[in-house]
MARVEXBA-853984 format. One record per residue (C-alpha): x, y, z; residue in one letter. Coordinates in steps of 0.02 Angstrom, whole numbers. Layout:
SITE        u        v        w   rest
SITE        X        Y        Z      A
...
//
This chain:
SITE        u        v        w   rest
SITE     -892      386    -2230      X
SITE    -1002      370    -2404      X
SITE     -992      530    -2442      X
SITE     -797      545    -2435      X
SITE     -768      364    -2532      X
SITE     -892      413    -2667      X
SITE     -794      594    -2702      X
SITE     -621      506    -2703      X
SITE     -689      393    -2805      X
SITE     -791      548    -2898      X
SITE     -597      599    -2909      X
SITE     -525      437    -2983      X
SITE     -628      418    -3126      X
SITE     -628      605    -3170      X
SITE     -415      593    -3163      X
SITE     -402      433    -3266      X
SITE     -541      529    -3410      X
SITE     -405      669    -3399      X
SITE     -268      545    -3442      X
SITE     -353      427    -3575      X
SITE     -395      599    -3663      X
SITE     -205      660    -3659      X
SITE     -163      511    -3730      X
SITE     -270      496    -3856      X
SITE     -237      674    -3900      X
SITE      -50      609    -3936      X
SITE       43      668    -3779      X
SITE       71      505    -3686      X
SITE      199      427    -3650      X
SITE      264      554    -3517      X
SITE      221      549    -3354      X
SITE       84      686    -3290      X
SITE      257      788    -3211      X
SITE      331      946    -3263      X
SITE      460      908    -3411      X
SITE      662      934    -3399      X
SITE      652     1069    -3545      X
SITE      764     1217    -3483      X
SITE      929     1216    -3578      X
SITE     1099     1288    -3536      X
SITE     1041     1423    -3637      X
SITE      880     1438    -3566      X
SITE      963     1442    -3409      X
SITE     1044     1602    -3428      X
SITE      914     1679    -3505      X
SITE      813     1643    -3335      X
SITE      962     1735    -3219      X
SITE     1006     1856    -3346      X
SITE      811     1930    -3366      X
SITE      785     1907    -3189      X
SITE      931     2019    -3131      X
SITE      921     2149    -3267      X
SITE      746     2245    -3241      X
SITE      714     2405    -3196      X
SITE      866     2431    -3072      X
SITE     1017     2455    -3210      X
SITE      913     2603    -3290      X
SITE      874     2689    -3133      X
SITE      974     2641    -2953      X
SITE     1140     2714    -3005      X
SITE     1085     2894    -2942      X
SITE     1066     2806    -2771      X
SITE     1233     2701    -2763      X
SITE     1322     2886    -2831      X
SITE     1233     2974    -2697      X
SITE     1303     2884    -2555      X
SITE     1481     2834    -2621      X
SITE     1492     3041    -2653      X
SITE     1619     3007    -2817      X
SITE     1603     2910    -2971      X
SITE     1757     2810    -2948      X
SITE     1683     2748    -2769      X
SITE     1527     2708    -2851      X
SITE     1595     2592    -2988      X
SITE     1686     2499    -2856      X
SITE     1522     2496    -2751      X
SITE     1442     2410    -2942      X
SITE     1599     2297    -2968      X
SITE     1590     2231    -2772      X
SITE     1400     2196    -2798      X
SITE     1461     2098    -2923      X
SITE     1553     2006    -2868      X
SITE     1466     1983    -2712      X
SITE     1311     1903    -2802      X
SITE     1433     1805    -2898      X
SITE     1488     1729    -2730      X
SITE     1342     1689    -2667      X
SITE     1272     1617    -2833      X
SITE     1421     1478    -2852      X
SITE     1364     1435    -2674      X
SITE     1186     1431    -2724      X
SITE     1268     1311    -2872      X
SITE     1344     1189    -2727      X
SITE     1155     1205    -2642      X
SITE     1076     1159    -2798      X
SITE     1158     1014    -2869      X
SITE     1197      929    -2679      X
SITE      999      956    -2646      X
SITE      910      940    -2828      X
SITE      757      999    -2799      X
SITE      661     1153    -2862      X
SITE      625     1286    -2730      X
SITE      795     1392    -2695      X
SITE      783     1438    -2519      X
SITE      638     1357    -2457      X
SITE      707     1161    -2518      X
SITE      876     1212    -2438      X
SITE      793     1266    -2288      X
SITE      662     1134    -2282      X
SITE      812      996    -2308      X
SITE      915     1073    -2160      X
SITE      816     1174    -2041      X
SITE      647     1069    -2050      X
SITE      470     1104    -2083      X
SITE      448     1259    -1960      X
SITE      590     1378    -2040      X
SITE      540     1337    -2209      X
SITE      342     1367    -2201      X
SITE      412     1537    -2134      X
SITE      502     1551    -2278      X
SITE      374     1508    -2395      X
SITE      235     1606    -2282      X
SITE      332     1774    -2332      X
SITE      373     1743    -2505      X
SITE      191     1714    -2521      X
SITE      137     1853    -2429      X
SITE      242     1977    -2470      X
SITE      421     1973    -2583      X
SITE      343     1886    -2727      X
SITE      159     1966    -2784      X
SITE      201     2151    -2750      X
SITE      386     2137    -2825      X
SITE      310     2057    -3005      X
SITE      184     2185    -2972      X
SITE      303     2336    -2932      X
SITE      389     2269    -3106      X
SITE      239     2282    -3212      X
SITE      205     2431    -3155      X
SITE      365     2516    -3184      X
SITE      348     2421    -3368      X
SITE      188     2508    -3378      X
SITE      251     2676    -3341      X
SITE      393     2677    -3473      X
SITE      291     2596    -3617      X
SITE      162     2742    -3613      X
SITE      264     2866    -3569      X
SITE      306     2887    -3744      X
SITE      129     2933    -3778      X
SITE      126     3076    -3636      X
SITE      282     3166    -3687      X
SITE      229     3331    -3584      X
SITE      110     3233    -3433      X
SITE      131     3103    -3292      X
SITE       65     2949    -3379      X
SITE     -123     2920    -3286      X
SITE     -138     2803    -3162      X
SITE     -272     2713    -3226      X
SITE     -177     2682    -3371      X
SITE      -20     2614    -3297      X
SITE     -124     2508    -3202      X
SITE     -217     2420    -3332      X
SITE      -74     2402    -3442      X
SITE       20     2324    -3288      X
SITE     -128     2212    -3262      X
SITE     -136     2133    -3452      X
SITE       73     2122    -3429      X
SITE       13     2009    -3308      X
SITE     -109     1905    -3373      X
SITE      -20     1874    -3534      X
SITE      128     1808    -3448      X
SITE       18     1696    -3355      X
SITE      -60     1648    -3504      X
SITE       95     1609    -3608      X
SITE      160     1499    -3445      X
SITE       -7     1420    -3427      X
SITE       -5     1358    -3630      X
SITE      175     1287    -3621      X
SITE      343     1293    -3517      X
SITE      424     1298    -3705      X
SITE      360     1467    -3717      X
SITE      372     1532    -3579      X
SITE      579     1520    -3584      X
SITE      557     1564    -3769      X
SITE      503     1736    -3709      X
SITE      626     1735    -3578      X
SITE      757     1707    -3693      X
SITE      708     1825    -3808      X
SITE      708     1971    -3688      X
SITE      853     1941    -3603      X
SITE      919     1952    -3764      X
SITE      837     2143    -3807      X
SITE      893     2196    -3618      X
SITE     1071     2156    -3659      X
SITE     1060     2248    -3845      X
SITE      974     2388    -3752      X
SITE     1137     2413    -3631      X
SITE     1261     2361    -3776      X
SITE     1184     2528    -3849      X
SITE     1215     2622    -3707      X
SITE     1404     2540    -3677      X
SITE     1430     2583    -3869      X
SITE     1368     2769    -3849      X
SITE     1498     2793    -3697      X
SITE     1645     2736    -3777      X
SITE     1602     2832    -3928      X
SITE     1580     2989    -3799      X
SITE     1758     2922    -3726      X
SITE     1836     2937    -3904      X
SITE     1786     3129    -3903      X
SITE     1887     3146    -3744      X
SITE     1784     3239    -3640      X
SITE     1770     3131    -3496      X
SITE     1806     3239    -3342      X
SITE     1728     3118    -3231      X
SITE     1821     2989    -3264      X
SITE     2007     3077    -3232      X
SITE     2088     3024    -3141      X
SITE     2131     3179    -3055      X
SITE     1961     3200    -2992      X
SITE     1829     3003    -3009      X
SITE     1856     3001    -2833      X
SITE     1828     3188    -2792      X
SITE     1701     3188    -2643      X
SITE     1717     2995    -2599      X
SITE     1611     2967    -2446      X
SITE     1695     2825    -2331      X
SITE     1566     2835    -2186      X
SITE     1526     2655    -2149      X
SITE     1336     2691    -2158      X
SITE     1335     2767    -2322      X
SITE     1461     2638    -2406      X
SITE     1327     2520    -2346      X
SITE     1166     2629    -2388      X
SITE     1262     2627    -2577      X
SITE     1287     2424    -2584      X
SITE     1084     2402    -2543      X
SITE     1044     2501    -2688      X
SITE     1177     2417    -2776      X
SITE     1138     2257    -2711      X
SITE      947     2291    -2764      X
SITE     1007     2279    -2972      X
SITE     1085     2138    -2941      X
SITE      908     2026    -2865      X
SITE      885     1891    -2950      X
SITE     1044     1781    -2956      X
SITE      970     1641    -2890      X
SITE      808     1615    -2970      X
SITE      878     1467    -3063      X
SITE      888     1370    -2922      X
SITE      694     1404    -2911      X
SITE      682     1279    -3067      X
SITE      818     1137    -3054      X
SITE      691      997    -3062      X
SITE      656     1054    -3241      X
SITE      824     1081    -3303      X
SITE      907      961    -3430      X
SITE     1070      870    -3336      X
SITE     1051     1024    -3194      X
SITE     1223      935    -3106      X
SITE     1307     1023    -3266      X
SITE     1198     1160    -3325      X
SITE     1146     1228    -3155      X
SITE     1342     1297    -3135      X
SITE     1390     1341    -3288      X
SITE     1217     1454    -3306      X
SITE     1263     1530    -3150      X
SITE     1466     1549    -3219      X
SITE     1417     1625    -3376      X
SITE     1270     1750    -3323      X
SITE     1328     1831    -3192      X
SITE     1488     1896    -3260      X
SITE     1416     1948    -3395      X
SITE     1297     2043    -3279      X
SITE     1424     2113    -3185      X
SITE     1541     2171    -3326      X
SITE     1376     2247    -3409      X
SITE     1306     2353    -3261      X
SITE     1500     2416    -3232      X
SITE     1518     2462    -3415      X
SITE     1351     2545    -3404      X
SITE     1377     2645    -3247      X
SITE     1545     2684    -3352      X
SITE     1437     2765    -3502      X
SITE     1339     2879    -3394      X
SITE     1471     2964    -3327      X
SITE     1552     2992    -3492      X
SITE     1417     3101    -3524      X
SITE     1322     3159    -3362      X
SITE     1421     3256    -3237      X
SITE     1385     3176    -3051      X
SITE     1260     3354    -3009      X
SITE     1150     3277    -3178      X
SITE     1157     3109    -3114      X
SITE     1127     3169    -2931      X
SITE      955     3252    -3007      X
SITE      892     3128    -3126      X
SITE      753     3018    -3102      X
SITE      803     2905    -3234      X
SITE      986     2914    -3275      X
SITE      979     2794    -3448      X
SITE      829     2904    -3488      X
SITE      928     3075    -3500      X
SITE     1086     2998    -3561      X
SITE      971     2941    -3719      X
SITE      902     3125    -3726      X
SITE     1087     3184    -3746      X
SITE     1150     3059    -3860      X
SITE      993     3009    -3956      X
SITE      884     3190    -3980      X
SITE      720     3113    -4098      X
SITE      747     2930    -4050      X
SITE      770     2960    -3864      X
SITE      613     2842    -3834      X
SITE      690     2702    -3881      X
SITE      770     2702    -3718      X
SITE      608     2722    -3620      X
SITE      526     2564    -3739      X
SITE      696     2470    -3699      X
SITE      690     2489    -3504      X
SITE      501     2451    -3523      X
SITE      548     2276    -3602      X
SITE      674     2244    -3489      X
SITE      548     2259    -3329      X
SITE      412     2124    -3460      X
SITE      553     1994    -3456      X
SITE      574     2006    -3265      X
SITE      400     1981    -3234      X
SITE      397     1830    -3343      X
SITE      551     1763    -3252      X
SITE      490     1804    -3074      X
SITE      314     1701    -3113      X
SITE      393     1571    -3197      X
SITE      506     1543    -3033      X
SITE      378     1607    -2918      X
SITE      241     1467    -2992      X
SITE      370     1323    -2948      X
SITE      406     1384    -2770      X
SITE      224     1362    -2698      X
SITE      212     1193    -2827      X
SITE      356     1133    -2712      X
SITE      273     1197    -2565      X
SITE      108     1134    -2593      X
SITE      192      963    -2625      X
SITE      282      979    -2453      X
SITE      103      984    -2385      X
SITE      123     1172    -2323      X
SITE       19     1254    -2426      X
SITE     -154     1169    -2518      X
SITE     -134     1021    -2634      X
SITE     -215     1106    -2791      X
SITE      -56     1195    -2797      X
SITE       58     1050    -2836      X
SITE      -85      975    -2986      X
SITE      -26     1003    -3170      X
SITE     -136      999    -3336      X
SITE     -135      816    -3389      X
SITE      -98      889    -3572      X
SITE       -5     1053    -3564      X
SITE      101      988    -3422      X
SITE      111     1158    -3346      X
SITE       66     1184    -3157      X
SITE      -77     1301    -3203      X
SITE     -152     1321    -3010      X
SITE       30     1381    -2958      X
SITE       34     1495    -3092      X
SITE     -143     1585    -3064      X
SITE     -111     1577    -2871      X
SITE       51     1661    -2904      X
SITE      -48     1810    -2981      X
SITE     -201     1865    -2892      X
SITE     -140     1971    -2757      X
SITE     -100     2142    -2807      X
SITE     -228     2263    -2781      X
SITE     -266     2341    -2623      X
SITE     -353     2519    -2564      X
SITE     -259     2683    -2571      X
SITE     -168     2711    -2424      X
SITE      -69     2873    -2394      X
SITE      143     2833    -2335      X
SITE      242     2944    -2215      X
SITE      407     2959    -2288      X
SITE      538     2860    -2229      X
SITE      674     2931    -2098      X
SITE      826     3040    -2170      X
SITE      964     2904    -2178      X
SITE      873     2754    -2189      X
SITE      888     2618    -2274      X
SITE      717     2646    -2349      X
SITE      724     2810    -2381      X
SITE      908     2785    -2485      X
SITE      844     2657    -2600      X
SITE      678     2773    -2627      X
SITE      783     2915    -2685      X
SITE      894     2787    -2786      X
SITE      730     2761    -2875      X
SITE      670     2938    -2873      X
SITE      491     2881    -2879      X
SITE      412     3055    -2848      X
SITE      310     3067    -2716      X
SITE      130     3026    -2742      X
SITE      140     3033    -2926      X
SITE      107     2862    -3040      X
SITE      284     2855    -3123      X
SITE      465     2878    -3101      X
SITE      451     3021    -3231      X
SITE      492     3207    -3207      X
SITE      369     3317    -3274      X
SITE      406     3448    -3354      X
SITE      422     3592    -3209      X
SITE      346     3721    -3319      X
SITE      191     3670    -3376      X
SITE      153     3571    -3205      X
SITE      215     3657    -3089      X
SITE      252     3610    -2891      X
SITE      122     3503    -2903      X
SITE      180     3377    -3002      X
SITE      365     3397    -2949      X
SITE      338     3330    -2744      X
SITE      344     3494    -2683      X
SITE      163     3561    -2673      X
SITE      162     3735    -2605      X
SITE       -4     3753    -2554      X
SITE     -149     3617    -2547      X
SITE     -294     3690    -2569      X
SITE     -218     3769    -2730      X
SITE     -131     3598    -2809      X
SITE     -216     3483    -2913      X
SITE     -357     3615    -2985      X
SITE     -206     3709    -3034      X
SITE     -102     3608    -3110      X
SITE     -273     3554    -3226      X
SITE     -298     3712    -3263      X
SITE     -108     3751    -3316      X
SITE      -95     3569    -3404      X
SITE     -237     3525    -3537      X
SITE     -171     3339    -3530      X
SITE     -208     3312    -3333      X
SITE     -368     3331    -3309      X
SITE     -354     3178    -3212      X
SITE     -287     3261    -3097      X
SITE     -453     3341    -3039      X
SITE     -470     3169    -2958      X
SITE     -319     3158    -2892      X
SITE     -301     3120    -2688      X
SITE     -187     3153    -2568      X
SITE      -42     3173    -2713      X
SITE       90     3177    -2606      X
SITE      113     3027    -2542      X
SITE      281     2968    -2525      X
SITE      331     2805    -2597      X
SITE      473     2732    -2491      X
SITE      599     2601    -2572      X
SITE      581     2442    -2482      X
SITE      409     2429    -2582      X
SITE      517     2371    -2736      X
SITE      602     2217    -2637      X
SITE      482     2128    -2575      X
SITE      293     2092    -2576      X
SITE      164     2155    -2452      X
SITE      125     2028    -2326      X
SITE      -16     2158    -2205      X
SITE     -100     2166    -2363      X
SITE     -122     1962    -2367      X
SITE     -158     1912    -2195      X
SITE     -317     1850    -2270      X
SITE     -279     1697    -2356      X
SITE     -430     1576    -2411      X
SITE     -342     1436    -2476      X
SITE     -430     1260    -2412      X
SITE     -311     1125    -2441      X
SITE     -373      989    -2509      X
SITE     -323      807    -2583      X
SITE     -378      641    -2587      X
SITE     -219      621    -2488      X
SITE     -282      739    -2371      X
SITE     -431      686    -2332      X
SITE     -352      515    -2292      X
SITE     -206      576    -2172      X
SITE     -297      735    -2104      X
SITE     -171      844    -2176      X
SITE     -176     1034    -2192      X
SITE     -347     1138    -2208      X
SITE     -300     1323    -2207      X
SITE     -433     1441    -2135      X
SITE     -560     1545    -2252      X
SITE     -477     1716    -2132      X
SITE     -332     1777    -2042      X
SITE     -271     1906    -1922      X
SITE     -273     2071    -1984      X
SITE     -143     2174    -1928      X
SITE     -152     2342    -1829      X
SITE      -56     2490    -1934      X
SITE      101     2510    -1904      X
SITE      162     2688    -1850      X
SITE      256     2733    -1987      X
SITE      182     2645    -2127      X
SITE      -15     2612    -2176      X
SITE      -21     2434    -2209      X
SITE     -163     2392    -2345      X
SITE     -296     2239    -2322      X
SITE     -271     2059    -2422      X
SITE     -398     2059    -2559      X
SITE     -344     1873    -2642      X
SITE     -234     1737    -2650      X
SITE      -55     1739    -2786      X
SITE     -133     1806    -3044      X
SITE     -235     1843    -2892      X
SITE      -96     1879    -2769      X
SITE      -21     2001    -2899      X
SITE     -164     2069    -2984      X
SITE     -232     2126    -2789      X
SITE      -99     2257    -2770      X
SITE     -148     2345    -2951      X
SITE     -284     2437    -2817      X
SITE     -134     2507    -2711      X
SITE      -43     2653    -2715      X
SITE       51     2588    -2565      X
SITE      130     2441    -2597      X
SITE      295     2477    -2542      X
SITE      264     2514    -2372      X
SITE      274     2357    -2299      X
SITE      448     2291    -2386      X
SITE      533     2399    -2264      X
SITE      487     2284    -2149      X
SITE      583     2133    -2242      X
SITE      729     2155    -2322      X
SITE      825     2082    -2180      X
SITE      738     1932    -2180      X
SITE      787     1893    -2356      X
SITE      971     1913    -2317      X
SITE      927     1824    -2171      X
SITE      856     1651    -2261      X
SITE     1010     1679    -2410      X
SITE     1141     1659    -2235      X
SITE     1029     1527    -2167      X
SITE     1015     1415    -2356      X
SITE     1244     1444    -2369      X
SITE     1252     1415    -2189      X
SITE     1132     1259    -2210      X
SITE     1279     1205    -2374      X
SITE     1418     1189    -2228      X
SITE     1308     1099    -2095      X
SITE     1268      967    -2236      X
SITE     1475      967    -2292      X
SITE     1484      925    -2102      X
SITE     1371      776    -2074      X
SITE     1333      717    -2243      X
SITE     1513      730    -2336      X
SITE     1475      564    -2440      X
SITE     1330      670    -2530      X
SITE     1380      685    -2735      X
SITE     1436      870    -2754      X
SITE     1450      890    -2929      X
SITE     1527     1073    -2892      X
SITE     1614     1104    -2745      X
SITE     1673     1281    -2677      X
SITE     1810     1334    -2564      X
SITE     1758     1352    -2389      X
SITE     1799     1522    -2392      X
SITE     1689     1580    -2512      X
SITE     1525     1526    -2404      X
SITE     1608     1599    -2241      X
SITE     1632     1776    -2331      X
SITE     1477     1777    -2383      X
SITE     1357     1718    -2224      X
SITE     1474     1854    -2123      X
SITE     1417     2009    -2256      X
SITE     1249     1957    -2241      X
SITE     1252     1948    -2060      X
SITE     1322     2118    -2078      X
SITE     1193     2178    -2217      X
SITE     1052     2126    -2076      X
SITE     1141     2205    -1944      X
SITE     1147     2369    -2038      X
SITE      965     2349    -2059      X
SITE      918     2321    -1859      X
SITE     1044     2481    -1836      X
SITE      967     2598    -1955      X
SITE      766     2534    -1942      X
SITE      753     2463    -1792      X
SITE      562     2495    -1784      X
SITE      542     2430    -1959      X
SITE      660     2273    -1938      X
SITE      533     2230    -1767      X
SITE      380     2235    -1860      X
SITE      434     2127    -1996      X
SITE      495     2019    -1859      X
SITE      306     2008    -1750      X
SITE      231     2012    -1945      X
SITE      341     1848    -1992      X
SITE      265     1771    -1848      X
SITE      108     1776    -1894      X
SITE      158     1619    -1993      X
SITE      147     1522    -1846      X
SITE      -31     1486    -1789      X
SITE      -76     1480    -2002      X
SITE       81     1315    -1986      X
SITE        5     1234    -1809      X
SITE     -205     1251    -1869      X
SITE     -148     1194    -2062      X
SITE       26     1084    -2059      X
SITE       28     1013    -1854      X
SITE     -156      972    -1835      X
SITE     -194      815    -1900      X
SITE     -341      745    -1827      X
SITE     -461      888    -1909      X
SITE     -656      862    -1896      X
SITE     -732      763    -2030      X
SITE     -858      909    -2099      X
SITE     -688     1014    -2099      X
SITE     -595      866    -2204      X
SITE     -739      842    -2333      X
SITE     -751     1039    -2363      X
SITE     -587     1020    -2409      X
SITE     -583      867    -2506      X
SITE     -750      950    -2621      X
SITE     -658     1121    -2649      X
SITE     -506     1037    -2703      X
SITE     -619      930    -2840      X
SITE     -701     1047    -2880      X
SITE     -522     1155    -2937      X
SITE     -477     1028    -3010      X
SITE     -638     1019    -3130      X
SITE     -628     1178    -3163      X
SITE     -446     1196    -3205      X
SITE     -439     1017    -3289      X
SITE     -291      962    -3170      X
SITE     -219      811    -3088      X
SITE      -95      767    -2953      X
SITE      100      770    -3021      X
SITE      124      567    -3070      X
SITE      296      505    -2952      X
//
């Protein structure tokens, strides 16, 4: 019992150092607690960047695909729409009835209970949130250098790094000060929006020369598919642009008067979003007949190559900047979601300490970013028809290259183009005809297909392996959580290879930069997010129900929630119906949360060696990382 008293108290005299030297440094005054700082404006800025990334500039060949006409397809965009702009105003109901940071997981924890929401949190950790900021940077990666390989598939090695520093200097910037962090989000929100303004302005000017044949009349709705599956295969990829509209609610702790700003953020961004994408979708087809659109791997990149000959790469730079802002949003959100989960006492206590003087929760935010890199793994492509393999081709990643970039048939070949005649012949050829790629000497297995569920979600196979030791003073008093130094590791799925964790969240992200597979696994997911959206709205009526004397500051008609849950319902049923397999393994994977919640959130009564391991690597974090528990 010595040992234990004289860390806490080890602890106690280290935290009050910590706050005698952030007053003295001319801080105090505040409480050690993260700040209300976000504005209205800020607000917006937050959905706004988080919607608009790399989806706008790239999706709408998959949404024209399955709707078969243009006029289908900008109904498909304007239904998205609106459909996100449903379930946001319920997500504004959620969020200022239960006022707490966390979206989905608060919502769930408040309603459902401790079990459901560790779930919640367990994927989100695992998978959804490293590999999408990862998936992000990378595509941000791609674009900004592609500029500097006019001819050549941008190198790996390249994109990888670059994605890796896009990383670490967002973490930086929200490590050093909240203030700057929504300063940055702000100010590329802003360039996204001038970057589709420019390509809204060069389609109407297009529209004033008249030739528009797409969009008469007579024939936008030429070839409209109406088969159920492929109206729904169209709204996923539509759906996928508009991810995102509820990241806001990931942050409501810190917003100033959030009963009032929460809403109105969520009524002013996401019509603009809406009315933007539409109007975009609009431009391309004033200039790109629906066979160009159907063969482009970047539709914004070849409308700027018509319109803008010489300055085509600003387009390329612009999407580039959009995908920098949504990583920045996505960590800034992500960061506060395991805060509020550490503080729940589901994951380990560091995660819920902020810096004394920067009052930013720096262990959230480097946890949020270690987990991207994982070994090379080779993908069988998805099933003809699935809802993998739609999105995929909406994002006309080719297979087993590094970009979403068509190279230049001529120069490289099959090779480089996904269709590699024969092996033995590929990558020594395509050196040999290409002076740029010698890389591709060390090129292996190029062919790999990339299927789309990688860009939803994060890859939880890959992070079975969690060392995380939580640790408190608190917990080493009430015998709370200690989470394991290893986990299960999963047997490969058949269709997918499922890469090894490497780390924890800068870690969790940074983990996947050693993967060229880390899409596999969101396959396996995408119905569980729909699934926990239905479950939070559903969660909005059960408390209208029991607890109508709760303040609702905004309060929707109950038809708006009902519409909703029942398309989601539908969205997940679609899901089961067209990847069953998939849709079961993410099920058996998701379960995998439960002997990590009984060993770390049900057993109390740990041993006393297991208690003081935790209680020193907890200290010693917090030494290290100069942080303190948040001051209620």
């Amino acid at each position: 019992m010595a040992a234990p008293a004289a860390a806490q108290e080890e602890e106690r005299q280290a935290r009050e150092r910590m706050l005698k030297a952030r007053r003295a440094d001319g801080a105090g005054g505040e409480a050690v607690t993260l700040q209300r700082s976000i504005t209205l404006v800020n607000g917006v800025a937050i959905i706004v960047g988080s919607i608009i990334g790399s989806g706008i500039f790239v999706t709408p060949t998959g949404v024209l695909k399955e709707a078969g006409s243009p006029g289908l397809a900008l109904v498909v965009w304007a239904v998205c729409g609106i459909f996100s702009i449903v379930g946001a105003l319920c997500y504004a109901e959620l969020g200022t009835t239960i006022s707490k940071s966390g979206g989905d997981y608060a919502y769930m924890l408040e309603v459902y209970g401790s079990l459901p929401a560790f779930l919640k949190l367990w994927v989100e950790l695992l998978i959804i949130r490293p590999s999408s900021q990862y998936i992000v940077a990378f595509v941000f990666a791609t674009y900004l250098l592609k500029p500097l390989f006019p001819t050549c598939p941008v190198p790996e090695d390249a994109v990888k790094l670059v994605a890796s520093l896009c990383v670490l200097l967002l973490t930086a910037v929200n490590c050093y000060s909240v203030k700057a962090a929504t300063r940055v989000q702000d100010a590329f929100a802003a360039a996204k929006l001038l970057a589709l303004a420019l390509i809204i302005l060069l389609g109407f000017i297009q529209m004033g020369k008249g030739d528009i044949s797409n969009l008469d009349p007579k024939f936008s709705f030429e070839g409209t598919n109406l088969d159920v599956g492929n109206i729904v295969l169209a709204l996923y990829s539509g759906l996928f642009a508009y991810g995102g509209w509820n990241y806001l609610n990931f942050v409501t702790e810190e917003m100033i008067n959030p009963y009032r700003n929460l809403p109105l953020a969520i009524i002013i961004s996401l019509p603009i979003v809406t009315l933007v994408y539409v109007l975009t979708n609009l431009a391309y087809f004033t200039t790109l007949s629906t066979e160009q659109m159907l063969t482009s791997e970047a539709v914004a990149v070849d409308f700027g190559n018509y319109h803008l000959g010489v300055m085509s790469w600003i387009i390329p730079v612009f999407v580039g900047l959009s995908c920098f802002g949504s990583v920045n949003g996505s960590l800034f959100t992500s960061s506060r979601l395991f805060f509020v989960g550490s503080r729940e006492g589901h994951l380990p206590s560091i995660l819920s300490m902020i810096h004394p003087q920067l009052l930013t929760p720096m262990p959230s935010l480097l946890f949020t970013q270690v987990a991207k890199y994982g070994p090379t793994q080779r993908e069988v492509p998805p099933r003809e028809g699935s809802v993998s393999n739609n999105i995929w081709t909406s994002l006309k990643l080719p297979q087993g290259a590094v970009s979403i970039w068509k190279p230049l048939r001529g120069v490289h070949g099959a090779v480089h183009s996904g269709s590699l005649g024969d092996p033995a012949e590929g990558a020594w050829a395509a050196s040999r005809r290409c002076s740029c790629c010698w890389w591709c000497l060390h090129l292996r297995e190029v062919h790999a297909a990339l299927p789309f569920s990688h860009l939803h979600l994060p890859l939880l196979s890959e992070k079975l392996r969690i060392a995380q030791p939580r640790a408190s003073s608190e917990a080493g008093a009430s015998g709370a959580v200690g989470w394991p130094r290893g986990g299960p590791e999963l047997a490969r799925p058949p269709r997918a290879q499922l890469a090894r964790f490497l780390g924890s969240q800068c870690i969790m992200t940074l983990l996947y930069t050693f993967s060229t597979d880390i899409f596999s696994v969101i396959n396996f997911f995408s119905f569980f997010n729909w699934l926990c959206v239905a479950l939070a709205i559903a969660g909005m009526l059960w408390l209208r129900y029991k607890k109508p004397d709760l303040e609702r500051p905004i309060k929707v008609n109950l038809a708006l929630p009902v519409f909703f849950i029942l398309a989601c319902l539908f969205l997940i049923a679609v899901s089961f119906w067209k990847t069953p397999v998939e849709c079961g393994i993410g099920f058996t994977i998701i379960l995998t949360g439960l002997p990590i919640y009984f060993f770390g959130v049900c057993w109390k009564n740990k041993p006393k060696w297991l208690l003081q391991g935790i209680f020193s690597t907890t200290v010693l974090c917090q030494k290290l990382l100069y942080v303190v528990p948040q001051e209620i």
